[in-house]
MITIKE-466968 format. One record per residue (C-alpha): residue in three letters; x, y, z. Coordinates in steps of 0.5 Angstrom, whole numbers. Example, Ala and Ser with C-alpha at 12.3 -4.5 7.8 and 13.67 -1.06 7.14 Angstrom:
<recs>
(rec "ALA",(25,-9,16));
(rec "SER",(27,-2,14));
</recs>
This chain:
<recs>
(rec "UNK",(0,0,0));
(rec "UNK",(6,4,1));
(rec "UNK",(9,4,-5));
(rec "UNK",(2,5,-9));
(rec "UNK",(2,12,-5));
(rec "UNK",(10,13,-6));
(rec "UNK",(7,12,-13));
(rec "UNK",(2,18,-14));
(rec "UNK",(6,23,-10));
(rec "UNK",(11,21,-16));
(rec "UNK",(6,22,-21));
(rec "UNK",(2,29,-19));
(rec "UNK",(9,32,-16));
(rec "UNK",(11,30,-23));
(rec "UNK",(5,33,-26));
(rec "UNK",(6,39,-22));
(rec "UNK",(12,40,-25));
(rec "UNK",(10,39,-31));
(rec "UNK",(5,45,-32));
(rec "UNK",(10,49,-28));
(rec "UNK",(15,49,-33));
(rec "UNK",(10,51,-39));
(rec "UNK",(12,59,-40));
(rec "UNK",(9,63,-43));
(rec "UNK",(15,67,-48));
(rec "UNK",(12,73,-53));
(rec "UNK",(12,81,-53));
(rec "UNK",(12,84,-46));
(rec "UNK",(13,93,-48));
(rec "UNK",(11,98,-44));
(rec "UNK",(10,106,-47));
(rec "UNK",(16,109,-47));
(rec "UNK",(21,102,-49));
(rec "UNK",(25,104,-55));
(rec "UNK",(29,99,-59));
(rec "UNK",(34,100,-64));
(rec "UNK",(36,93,-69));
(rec "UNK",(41,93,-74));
(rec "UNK",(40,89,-80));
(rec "UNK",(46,85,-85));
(rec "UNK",(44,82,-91));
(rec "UNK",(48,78,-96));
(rec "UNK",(44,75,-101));
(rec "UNK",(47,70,-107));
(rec "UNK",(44,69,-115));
(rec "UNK",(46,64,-119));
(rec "UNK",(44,63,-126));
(rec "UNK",(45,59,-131));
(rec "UNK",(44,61,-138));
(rec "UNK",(47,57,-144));
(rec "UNK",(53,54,-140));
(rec "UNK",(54,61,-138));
(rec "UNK",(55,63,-130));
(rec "UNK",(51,70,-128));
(rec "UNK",(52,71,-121));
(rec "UNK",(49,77,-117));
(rec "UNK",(51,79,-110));
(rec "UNK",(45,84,-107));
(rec "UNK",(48,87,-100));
(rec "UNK",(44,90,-95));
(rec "UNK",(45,94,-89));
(rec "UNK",(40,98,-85));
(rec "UNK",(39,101,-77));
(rec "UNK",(32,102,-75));
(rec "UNK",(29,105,-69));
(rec "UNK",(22,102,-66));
(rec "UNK",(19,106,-60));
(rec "UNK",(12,104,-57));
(rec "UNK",(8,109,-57));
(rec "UNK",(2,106,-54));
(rec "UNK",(-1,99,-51));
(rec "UNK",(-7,97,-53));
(rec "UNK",(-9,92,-48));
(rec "UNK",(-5,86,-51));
(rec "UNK",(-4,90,-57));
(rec "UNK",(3,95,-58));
(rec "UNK",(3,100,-62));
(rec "UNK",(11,102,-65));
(rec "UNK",(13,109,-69));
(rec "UNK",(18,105,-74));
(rec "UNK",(23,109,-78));
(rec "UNK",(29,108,-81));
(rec "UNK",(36,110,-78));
(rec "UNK",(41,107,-83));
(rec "UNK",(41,105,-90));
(rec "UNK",(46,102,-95));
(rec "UNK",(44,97,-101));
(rec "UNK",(50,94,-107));
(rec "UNK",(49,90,-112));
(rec "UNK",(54,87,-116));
(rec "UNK",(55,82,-122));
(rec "UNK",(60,79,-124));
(rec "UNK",(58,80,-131));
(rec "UNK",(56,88,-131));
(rec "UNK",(60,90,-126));
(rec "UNK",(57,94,-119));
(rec "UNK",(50,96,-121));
(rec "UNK",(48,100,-115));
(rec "UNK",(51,103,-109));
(rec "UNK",(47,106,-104));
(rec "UNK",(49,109,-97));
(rec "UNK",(46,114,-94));
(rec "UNK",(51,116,-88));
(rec "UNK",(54,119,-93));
(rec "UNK",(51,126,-97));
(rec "UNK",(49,125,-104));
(rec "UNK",(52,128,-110));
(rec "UNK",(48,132,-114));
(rec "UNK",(45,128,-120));
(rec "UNK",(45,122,-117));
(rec "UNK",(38,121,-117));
(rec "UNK",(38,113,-115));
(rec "UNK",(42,116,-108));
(rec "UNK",(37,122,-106));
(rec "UNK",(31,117,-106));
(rec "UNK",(34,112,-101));
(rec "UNK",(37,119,-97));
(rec "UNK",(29,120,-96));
(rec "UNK",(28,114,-94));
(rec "UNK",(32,116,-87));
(rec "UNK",(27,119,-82));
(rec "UNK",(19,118,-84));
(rec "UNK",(16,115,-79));
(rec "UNK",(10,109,-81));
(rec "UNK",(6,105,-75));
(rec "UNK",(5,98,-74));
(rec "UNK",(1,94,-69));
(rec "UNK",(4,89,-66));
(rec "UNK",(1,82,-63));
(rec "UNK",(5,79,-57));
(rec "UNK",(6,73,-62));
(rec "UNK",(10,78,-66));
(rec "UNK",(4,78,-72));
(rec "UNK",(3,85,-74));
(rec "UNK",(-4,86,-74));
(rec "UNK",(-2,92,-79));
(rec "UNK",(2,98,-81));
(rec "UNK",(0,104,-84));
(rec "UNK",(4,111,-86));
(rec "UNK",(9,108,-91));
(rec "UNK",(6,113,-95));
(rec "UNK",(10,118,-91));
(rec "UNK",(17,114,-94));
(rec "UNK",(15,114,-100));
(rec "UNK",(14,122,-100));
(rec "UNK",(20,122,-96));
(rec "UNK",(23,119,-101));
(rec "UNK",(21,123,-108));
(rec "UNK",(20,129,-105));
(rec "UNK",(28,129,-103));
(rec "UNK",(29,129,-111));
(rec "UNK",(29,137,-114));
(rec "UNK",(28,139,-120));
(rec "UNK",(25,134,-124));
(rec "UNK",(18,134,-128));
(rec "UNK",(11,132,-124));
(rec "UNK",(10,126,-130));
(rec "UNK",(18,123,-128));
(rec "UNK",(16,124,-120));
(rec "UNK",(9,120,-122));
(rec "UNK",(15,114,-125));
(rec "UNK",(18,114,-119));
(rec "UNK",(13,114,-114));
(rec "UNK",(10,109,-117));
(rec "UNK",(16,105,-117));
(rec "UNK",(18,106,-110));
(rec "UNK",(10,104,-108));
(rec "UNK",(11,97,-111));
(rec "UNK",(17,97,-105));
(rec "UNK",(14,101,-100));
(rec "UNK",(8,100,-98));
(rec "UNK",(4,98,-92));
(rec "UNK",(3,91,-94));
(rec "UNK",(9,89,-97));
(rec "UNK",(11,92,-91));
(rec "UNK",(8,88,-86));
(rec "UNK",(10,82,-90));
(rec "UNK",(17,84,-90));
(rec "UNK",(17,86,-82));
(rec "UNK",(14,80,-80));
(rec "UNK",(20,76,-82));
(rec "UNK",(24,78,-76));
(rec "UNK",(17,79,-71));
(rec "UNK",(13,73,-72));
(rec "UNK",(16,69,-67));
(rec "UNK",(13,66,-61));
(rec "UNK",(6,61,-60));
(rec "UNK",(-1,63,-58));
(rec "UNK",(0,59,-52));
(rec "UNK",(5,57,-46));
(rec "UNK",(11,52,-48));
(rec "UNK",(15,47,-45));
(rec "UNK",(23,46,-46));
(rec "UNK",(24,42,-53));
(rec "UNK",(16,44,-54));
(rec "UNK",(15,46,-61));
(rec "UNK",(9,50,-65));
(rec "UNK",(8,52,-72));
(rec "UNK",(6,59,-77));
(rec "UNK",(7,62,-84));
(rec "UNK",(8,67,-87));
(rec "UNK",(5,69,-93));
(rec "UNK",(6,74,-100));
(rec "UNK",(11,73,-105));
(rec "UNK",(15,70,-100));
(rec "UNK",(12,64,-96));
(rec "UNK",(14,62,-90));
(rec "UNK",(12,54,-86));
(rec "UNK",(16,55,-80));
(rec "UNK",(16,49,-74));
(rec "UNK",(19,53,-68));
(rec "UNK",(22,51,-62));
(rec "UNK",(23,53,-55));
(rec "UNK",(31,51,-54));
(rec "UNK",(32,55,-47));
(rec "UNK",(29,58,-42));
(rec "UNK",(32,63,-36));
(rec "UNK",(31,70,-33));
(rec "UNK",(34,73,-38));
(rec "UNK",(34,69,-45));
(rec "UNK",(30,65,-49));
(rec "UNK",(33,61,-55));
(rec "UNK",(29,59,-61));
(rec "UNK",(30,56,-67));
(rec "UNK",(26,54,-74));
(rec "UNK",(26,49,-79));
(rec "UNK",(22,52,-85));
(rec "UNK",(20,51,-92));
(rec "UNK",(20,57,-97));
(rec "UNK",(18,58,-103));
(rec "UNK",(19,66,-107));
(rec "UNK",(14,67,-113));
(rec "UNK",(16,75,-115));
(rec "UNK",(13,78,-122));
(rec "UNK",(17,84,-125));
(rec "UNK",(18,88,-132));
(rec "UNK",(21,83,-135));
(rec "UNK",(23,77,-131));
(rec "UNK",(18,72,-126));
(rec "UNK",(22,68,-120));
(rec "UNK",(20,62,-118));
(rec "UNK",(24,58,-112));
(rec "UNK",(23,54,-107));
(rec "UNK",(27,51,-101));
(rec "UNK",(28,51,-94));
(rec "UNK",(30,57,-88));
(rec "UNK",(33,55,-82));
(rec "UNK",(33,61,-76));
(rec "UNK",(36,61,-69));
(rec "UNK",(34,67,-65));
(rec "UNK",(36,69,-58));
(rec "UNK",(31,74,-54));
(rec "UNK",(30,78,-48));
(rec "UNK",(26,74,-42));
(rec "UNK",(23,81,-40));
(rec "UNK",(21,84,-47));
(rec "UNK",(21,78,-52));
(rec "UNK",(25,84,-56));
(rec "UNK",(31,79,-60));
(rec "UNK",(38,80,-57));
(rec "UNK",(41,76,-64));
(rec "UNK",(37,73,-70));
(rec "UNK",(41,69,-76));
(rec "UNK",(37,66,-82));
(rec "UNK",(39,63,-87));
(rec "UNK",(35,60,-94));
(rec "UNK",(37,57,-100));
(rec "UNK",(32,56,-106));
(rec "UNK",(32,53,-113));
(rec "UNK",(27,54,-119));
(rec "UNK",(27,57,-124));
(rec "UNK",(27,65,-128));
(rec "UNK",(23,66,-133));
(rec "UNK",(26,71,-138));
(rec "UNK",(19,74,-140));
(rec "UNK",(23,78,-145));
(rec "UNK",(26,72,-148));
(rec "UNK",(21,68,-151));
(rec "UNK",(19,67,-144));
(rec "UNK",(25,63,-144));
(rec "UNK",(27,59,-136));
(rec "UNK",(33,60,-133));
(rec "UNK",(35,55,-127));
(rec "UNK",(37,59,-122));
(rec "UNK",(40,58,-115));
(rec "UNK",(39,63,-109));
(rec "UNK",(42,63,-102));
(rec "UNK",(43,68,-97));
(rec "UNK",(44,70,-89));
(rec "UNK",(41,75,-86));
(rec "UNK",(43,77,-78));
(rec "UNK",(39,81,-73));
(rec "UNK",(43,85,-67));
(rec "UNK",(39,89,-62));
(rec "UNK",(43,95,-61));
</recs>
């Protein structure tokens, strides 16, 4: 009879523990926090085109500020702007195509870097869950004029061309898409130490994340992701059809959730259609890192 009752004080301590060890990781801000984060991106193209190798190295370096300006009961709303842009893309075929950085002033008659200095400082808002899922942004119009209206004397029909080219980039939705990467991180419920849950992301880039809790203390937490991508974009002249799969590792702040480091790395195959040649496809091949840092 004694060991039945050893028996279930075992199994409810067991119990016991079991749902004491579940904890609940997702976005904690109050009014007044701001972060700053530091993106680097390098990003590889391979394509084949008649035994011949065009490869394409696109670098991306970018600081911006998010400071929460209110809570909304379990909701976060975040003045964003950017702080910091660089951008180069480089083919060993053509030579370095563009070469953006706005830490250093424009020279006059370079248009491409008057537009990407406007992008520094307009600020667009986005409403945050605790799952790191953005409910939405609203303001990127303010980037985009921001943007045309740092270029001078040009004619209102070229100004029209231009808005309408950086829209395509800088819009509220493509926006969200593009932020969510590095927010949508945490489950809808509470998770144990190896436990693992599921999200997506969607729009031209599609996401099936399987995350999982790695760690667990006061002051960190450790994530990883296994997912499978594909990347479907439609430009001019040219369509893109990848597909392949993203690993993520995440460390994050125990009291905020806000990422300390985050490191993803993709790589995807498929195919270019070359619309403008007989619609002619291109086998191509991308890889790319990308690393967050909270400054």
């Amino acid at each position: 009879m004694k060991s039945i009752y050893y028996l279930f004080f075992f199994l409810s301590f067991a119990n016991l523990y079991s749902v004491a060890a579940q904890e609940k990781i997702q976005y904690n801000f109050k009014k007044g926090d701001v972060f700053m984060i530091e993106q680097n991106a390098i990003q590889n193209i391979t394509q084949n085109i008649d035994n011949n190798e065009h490869l394409m190295t696109n670098t991306l370096y970018g600081i911006f500020k998010m400071e929460v300006v209110n809570v909304l009961g379990s909701k976060f709303v975040l003045d964003v702007n950017f702080e910091k842009f660089k951008l180069k893309l480089d083919s060993n075929l053509y030579g370095v195509l563009t070469d953006i950085d706005t830490s250093i002033p424009a020279t006059e008659g370079n248009v491409e870097a008057k537009i990407f200095e406007g992008l520094v400082g307009p600020k667009f808002q986005m409403i945050l869950l605790p799952t790191g899922e953005i409910e939405s942004i609203t303001g990127t119009e303010n980037l985009v004029e921001g943007m045309i209206n740092n270029v001078e004397e040009i004619d209102d029909f070229t100004k029209a061309m231009m808005r309408k080219s950086v829209e395509k980039e800088f819009n509220n939705h493509d926006m969200v898409e593009s932020m969510q990467q590095f927010t949508f991180i945490y489950p809808e419920k509470s998770v144990k130490t190896n436990e693992t849950w599921e999200n997506t992301y969607t729009g031209d880039f599609t996401a099936k994340n399987t995350w999982k809790l790695m760690n667990y203390s006061k002051t960190n937490i450790n994530l990883k992701s296994d997912a499978i991508i594909k990347l479907n974009t439609t430009e001019d002249s040219v369509i893109m059809e990848l597909s392949g799969n993203q690993k993520t590792k995440a460390v994050t702040n125990t009291a905020t959730g806000f990422i300390e480091t985050m490191t993803v790395t993709q790589q995807l195959e498929g195919v270019s259609i070359a619309l403008e040649m007989n619609n002619i496809k291109i086998p191509t091949t991308l890889k790319s890192t990308i690393t967050y840092k909270s400054l």
